[in-house]
C-alpha positions as CSV (number, residue, x, y, z in Angstrom):
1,X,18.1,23.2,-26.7
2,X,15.1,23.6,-24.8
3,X,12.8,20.6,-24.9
4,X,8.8,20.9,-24.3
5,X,6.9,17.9,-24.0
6,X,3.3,17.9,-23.7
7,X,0.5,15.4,-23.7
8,X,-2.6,15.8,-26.1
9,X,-4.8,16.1,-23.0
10,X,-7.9,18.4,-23.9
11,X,-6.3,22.2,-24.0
12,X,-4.1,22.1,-21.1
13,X,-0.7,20.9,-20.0
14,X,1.8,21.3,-16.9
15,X,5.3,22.9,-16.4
16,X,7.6,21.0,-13.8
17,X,9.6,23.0,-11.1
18,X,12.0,21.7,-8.2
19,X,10.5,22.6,-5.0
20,X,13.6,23.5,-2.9
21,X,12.6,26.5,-1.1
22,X,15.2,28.8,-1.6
23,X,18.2,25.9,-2.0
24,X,20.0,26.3,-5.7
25,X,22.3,23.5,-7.2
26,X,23.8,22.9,-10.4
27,X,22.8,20.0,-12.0
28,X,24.7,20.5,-15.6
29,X,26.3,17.1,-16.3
30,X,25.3,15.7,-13.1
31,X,23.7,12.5,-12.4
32,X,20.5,11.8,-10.8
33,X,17.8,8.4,-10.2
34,X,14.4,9.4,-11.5
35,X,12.1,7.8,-8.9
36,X,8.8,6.1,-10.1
37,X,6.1,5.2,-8.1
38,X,4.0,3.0,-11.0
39,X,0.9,3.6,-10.6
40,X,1.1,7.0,-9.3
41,X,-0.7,9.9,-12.0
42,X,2.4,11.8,-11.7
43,X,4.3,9.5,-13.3
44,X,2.1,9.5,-16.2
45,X,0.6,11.9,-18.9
46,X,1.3,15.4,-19.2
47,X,2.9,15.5,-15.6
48,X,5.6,12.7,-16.7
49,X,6.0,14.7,-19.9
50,X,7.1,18.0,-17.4
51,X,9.2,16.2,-15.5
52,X,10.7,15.2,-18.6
53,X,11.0,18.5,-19.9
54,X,12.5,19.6,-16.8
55,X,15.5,17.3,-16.6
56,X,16.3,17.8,-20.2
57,X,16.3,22.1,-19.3
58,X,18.8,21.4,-15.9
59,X,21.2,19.9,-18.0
60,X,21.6,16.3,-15.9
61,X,24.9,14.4,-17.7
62,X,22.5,10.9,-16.6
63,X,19.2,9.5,-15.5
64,X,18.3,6.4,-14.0
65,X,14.7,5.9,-14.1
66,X,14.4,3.7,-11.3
67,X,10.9,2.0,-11.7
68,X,9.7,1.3,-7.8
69,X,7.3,-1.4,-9.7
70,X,7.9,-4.4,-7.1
71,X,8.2,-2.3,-4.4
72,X,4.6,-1.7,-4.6
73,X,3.6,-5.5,-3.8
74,X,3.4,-4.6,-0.4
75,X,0.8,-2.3,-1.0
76,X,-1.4,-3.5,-3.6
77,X,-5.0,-5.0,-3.0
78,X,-5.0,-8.3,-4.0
79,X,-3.9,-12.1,-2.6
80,X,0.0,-12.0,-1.3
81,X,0.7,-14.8,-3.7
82,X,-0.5,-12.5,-6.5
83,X,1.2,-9.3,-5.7
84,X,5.0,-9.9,-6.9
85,X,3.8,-11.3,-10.2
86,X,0.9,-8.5,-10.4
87,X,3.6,-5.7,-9.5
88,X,5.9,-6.9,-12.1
89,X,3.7,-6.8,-14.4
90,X,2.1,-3.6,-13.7
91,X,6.2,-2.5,-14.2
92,X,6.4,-4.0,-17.3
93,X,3.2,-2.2,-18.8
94,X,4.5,1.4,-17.2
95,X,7.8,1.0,-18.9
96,X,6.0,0.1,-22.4
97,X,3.4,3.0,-22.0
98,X,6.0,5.5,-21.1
99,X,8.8,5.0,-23.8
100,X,8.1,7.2,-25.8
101,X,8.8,10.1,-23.0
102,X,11.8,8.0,-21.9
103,X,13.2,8.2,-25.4
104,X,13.1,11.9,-25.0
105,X,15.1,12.5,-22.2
106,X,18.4,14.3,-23.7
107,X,21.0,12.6,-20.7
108,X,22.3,9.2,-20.8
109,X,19.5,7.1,-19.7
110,X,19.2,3.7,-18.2
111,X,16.2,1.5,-16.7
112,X,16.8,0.3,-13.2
113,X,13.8,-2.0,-12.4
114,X,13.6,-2.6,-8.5
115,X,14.5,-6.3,-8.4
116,X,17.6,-4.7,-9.8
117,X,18.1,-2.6,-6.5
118,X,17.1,-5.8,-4.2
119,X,20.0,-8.0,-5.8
120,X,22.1,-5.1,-5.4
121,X,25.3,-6.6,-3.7
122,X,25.4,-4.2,-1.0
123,X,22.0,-3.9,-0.2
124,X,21.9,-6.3,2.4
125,X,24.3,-4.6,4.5
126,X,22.3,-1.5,4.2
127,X,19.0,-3.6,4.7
128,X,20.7,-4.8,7.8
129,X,22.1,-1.5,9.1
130,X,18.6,0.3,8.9
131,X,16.4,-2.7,10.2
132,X,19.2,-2.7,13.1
133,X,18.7,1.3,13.9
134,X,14.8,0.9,13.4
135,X,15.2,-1.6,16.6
136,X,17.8,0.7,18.5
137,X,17.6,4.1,17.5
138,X,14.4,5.7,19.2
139,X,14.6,8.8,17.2
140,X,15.0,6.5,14.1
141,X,12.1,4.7,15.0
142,X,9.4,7.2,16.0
143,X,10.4,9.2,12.5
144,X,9.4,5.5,10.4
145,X,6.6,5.5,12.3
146,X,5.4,8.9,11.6
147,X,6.1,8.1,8.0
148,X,3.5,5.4,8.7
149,X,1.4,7.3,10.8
150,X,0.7,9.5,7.2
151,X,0.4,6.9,5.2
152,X,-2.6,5.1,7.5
153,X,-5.0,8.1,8.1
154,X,-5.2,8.7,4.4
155,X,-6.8,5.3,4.4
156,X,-10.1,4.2,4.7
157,X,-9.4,1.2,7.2
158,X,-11.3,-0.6,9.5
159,X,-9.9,-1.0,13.5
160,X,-9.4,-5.0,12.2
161,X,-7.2,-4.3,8.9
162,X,-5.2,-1.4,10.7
163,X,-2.2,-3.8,12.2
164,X,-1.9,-5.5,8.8
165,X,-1.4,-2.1,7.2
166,X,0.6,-0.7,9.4
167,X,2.7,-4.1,8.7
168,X,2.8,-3.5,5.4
169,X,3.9,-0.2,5.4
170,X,6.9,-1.1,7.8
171,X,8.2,-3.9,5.5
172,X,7.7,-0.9,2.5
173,X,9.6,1.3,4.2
174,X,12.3,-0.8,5.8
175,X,13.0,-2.5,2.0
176,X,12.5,1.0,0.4
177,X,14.6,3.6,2.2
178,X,17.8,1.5,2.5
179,X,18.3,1.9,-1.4
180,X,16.9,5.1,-2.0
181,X,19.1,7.0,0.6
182,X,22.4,5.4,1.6
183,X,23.1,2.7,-1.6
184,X,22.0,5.0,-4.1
185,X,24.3,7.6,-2.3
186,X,27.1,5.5,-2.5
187,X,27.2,4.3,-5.8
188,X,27.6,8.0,-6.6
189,X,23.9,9.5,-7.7
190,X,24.0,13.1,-7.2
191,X,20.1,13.5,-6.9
192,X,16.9,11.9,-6.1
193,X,14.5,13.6,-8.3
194,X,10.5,12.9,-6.9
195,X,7.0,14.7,-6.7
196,X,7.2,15.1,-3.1
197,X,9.0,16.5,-0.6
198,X,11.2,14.4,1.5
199,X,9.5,11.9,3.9
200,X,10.5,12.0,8.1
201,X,11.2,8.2,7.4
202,X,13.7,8.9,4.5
203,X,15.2,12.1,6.1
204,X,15.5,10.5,9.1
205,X,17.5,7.8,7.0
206,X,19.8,10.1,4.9
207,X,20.6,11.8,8.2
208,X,21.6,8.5,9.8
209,X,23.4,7.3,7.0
210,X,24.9,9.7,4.1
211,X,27.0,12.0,4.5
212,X,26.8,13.2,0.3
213,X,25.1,12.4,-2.7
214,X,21.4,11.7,-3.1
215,X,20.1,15.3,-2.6
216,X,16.5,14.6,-2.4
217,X,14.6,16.9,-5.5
218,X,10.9,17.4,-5.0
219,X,9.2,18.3,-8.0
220,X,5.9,20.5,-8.1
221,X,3.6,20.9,-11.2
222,X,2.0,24.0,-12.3
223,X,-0.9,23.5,-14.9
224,X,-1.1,26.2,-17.7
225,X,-3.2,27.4,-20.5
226,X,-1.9,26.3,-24.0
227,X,-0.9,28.9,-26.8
228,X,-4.0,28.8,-29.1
């Protein structure tokens, strides 16, 4: 059965594809982590309801929607001893907006909130192994960089604040990619399914440390006319 979810936004609503350029997999019965950057419009609306859609049409066997809400503390605007609290919560609120989309996903479903991820057993072996190659590895490190280098001339920042972003974005990436690519990878998750293509800081990591699983999925969103 073909599921179509779509949000009462005006006349309009958006189809979700995989973005793979050619590459074809078969995801029947197959599992895969839903990544979700709260706060991020593609993780909400009529673009969450396509991706949605989308998983239930490929068949997936399970989803873990694995809500990056903490993750995001690094980022966020407002006093450092405000942003874990403030990211949690934000979290918390994307989880109880969203459930009604969440219910609709046909797979077995679970919630992995990213303090999950951090008391992960093995995460601080990986932690240590990419923080180690990051301090090494030359190629590993010019690739986070880049990562970063993206990231800091979309912002509007000041010649003074661009150290401390460029700090924050390091300890983002450095507690972020370590889960994403090799623990997520061993624990057995066929896919990473995201709105963007693959980062040079996270290919850089799956290349360095997984040999299978975690096939990264980009997702892109086509907006189209509704039937009238």
């Amino acid at each position: 059965m073909t599921l179509t979810v779509t949000a009462p936004v005006g006349s309009a609503s958006h189809k979700a594809a995989f973005d793979l350029k050619g590459l074809q997999y078969d995801y029947a019965g197959r599992s895969t982590i839903l990544l979700v950057s709260v706060g991020a419009d593609y993780h909400e609306g009529e673009k969450f309801g396509a991706t949605v859609d989308l998983l239930n049409r490929s068949g997936f066997g399970q989803v873990t929607v694995a809500v990056a809400d903490t993750l995001q503390r690094h980022n966020l605007e407002v006093p450092s001893a405000r942003a874990y609290a403030e990211s949690r919560r934000l979290g918390d609120q994307w989880v109880a907006r969203n459930r009604p989309l969440l219910d609709l996903l046909a797979a077995e479903t679970d919630i992995l909130r990213w303090d999950d991820a951090l008391v992960d057993p093995h995460y601080p072996r990986a932690l240590s192994e990419v923080r180690a190659a990051y301090a090494s590895n030359t190629h590993y490190r010019t690739a986070i960089d880049a990562t970063i280098d993206r990231f800091v001339a979309r912002r509007d920042s000041t010649s003074a604040e661009l150290a401390e972003v460029r700090d924050r974005c390091l300890a983002y990436l450095l507690e972020e990619v370590p889960i994403i690519q090799p623990l997520w990878a061993a624990q057995g998750y066929d896919f990473v399914v995201y709105p963007q293509q693959i980062s040079a800081a996270m290919q850089a990591t799956r290349d360095l440390f997984v040999d299978d699983g975690a096939a990264w999925l980009p997702l892109r969103f086509k907006k189209r006319k509704s039937a009238r």
